[in-house]
C-alpha positions in Angstrom: 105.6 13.3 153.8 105.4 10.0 151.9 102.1 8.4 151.5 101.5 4.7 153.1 101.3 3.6 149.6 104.5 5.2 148.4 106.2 3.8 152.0 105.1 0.7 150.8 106.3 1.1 147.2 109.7 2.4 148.8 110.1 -0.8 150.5 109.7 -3.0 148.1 112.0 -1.1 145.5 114.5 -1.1 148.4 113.9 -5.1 149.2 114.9 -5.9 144.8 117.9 -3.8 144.8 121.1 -6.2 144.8 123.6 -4.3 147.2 127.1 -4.3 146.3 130.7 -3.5 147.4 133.9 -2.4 145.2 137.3 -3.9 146.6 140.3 -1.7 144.9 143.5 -4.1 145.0 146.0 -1.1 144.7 149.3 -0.4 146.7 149.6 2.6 145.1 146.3 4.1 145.3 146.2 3.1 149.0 149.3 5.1 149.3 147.7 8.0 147.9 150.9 7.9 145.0 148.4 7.6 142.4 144.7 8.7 141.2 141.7 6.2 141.3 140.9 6.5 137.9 138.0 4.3 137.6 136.3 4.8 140.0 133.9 7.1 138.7 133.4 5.2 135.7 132.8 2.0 137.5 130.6 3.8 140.1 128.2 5.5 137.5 128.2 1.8 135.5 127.0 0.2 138.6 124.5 2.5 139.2 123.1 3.0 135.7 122.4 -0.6 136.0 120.3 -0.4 138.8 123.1 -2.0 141.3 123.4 -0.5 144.9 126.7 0.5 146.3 127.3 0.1 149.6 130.6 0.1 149.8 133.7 1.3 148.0 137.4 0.2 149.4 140.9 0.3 148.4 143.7 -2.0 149.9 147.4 -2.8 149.5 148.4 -5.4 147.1 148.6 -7.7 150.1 147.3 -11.2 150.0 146.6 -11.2 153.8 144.8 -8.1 153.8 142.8 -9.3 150.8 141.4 -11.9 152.6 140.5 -9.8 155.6 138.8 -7.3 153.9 136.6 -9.9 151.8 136.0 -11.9 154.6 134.8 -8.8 156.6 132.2 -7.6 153.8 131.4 -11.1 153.6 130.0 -11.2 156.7 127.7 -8.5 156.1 124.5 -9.6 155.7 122.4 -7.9 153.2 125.3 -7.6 150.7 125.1 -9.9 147.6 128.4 -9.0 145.4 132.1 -8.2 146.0 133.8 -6.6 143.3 137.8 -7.1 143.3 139.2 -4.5 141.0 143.1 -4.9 140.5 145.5 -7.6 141.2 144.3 -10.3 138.7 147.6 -9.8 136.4 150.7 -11.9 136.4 153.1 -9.5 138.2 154.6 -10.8 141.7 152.3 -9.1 143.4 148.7 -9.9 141.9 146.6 -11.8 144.8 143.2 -11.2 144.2 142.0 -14.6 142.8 144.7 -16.3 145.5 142.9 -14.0 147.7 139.4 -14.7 146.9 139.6 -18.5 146.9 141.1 -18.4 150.6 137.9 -16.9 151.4 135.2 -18.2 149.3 133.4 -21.7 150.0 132.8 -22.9 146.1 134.4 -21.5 143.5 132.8 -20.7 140.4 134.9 -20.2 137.7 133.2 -20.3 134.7 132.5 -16.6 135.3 136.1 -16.1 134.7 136.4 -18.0 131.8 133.1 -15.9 130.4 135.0 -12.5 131.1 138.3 -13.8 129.8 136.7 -15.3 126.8 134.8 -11.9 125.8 138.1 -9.7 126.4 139.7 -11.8 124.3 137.9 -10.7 121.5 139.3 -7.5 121.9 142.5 -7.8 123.3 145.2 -10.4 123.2 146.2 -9.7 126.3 143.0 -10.6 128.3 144.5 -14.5 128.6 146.8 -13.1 131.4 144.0 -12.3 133.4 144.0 -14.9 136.4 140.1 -13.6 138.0 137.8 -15.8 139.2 134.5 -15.8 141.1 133.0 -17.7 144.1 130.5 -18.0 146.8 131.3 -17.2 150.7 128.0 -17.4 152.4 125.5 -15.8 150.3 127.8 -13.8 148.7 129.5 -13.8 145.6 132.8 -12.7 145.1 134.0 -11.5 141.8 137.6 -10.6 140.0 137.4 -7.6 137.7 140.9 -6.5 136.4 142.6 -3.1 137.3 141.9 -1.2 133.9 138.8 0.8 134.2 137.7 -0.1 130.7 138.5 -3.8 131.0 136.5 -4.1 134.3 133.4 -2.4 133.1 133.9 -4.3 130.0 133.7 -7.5 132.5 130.6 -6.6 134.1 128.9 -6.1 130.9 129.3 -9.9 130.4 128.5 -10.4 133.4 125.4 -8.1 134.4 123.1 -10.5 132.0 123.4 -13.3 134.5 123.7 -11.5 138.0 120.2 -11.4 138.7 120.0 -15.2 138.4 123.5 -15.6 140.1 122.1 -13.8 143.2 118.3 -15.6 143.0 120.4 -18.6 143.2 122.9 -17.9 145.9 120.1 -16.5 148.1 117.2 -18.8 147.6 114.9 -15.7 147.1 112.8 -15.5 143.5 114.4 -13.5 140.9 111.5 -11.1 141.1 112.1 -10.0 144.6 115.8 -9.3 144.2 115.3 -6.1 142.1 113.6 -4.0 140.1 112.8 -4.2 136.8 114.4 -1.6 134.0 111.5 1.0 133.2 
């Protein structure tokens, strides 16, 4: 049995963590005609950086059915960040940042041009990446791309900022969104 000071403790650590949902944007996975092979990369990364998930999704690459889905999590209200994974490419049917700005209110897309700009350096193909980021509610919506590698890669330039991005969005103080490392 937990001590009142350990409740307490308990509380607060659960009060800091940012909460977080994973949006695959895969036909084929949602099929079941092929493996989710990052997801157990991109699950561990999330949680090795002290990020809560509380929900993990996969949908056709449908732009209706994108916007659904993000609007539905959206609407939940204790969760900060959306992760698309999948469908920011240039192939006829890539609707993820189509998707996301249907649903989101401002668009923010320097965070795109951050992730493209830092995939760049190691890989020419990163300018075809189309993801963008934005704000529906008090929750921001992000575009990682399909590859495993390249979307961890993407939240690695974007993890330095996120606690300020969600201080920000929810007008709480950065030290009550999460806990510190250590």
């Amino acid at each position: 049995m937990l001590s009142d000071c350990n409740k307490e403790r308990m509380k607060r650590l659960e009060i800091m963590m940012i909460d977080v949902a994973v949006l695959v944007i895969n036909s084929k996975i949602c099929a079941g005609e092929a493996e989710d092979r990052g997801k157990e990369s991109l699950c561990h990364y999330l949680q090795e950086h002290d990020l809560r998930l509380v929900g993990y999704d996969i949908v056709p690459d449908d732009r209706e059915t994108i916007c659904k889905h993000l609007m539905s999590l959206c609407e939940k209200q204790d969760l900060q960040v959306i992760f698309t994974v999948g469908g920011t490419g240039v192939r006829p049917t890539d609707w993820a940042p189509e998707a996301t700005r249907d649903v989101i209110e401002k668009e923010i897309p320097g965070i795109g041009e951050a992730m493209r700009a830092e995939s760049l350096k190691k890989m020419r193909t990163a300018m075809l990446s189309r993801g963008t980021a934005g704000i529906r509610g008090k929750t921001m919506v992000v575009n990682l791309p399909g590859s495993p590698k390249s979307a961890i890669d993407n939240l690695a330039t974007l993890l330095p900022i996120l606690d300020h991005m969600v201080e920000k969005i929810s007008g709480l103080p950065q030290d009550k969104i999460r806990k510190e490392p250590g």
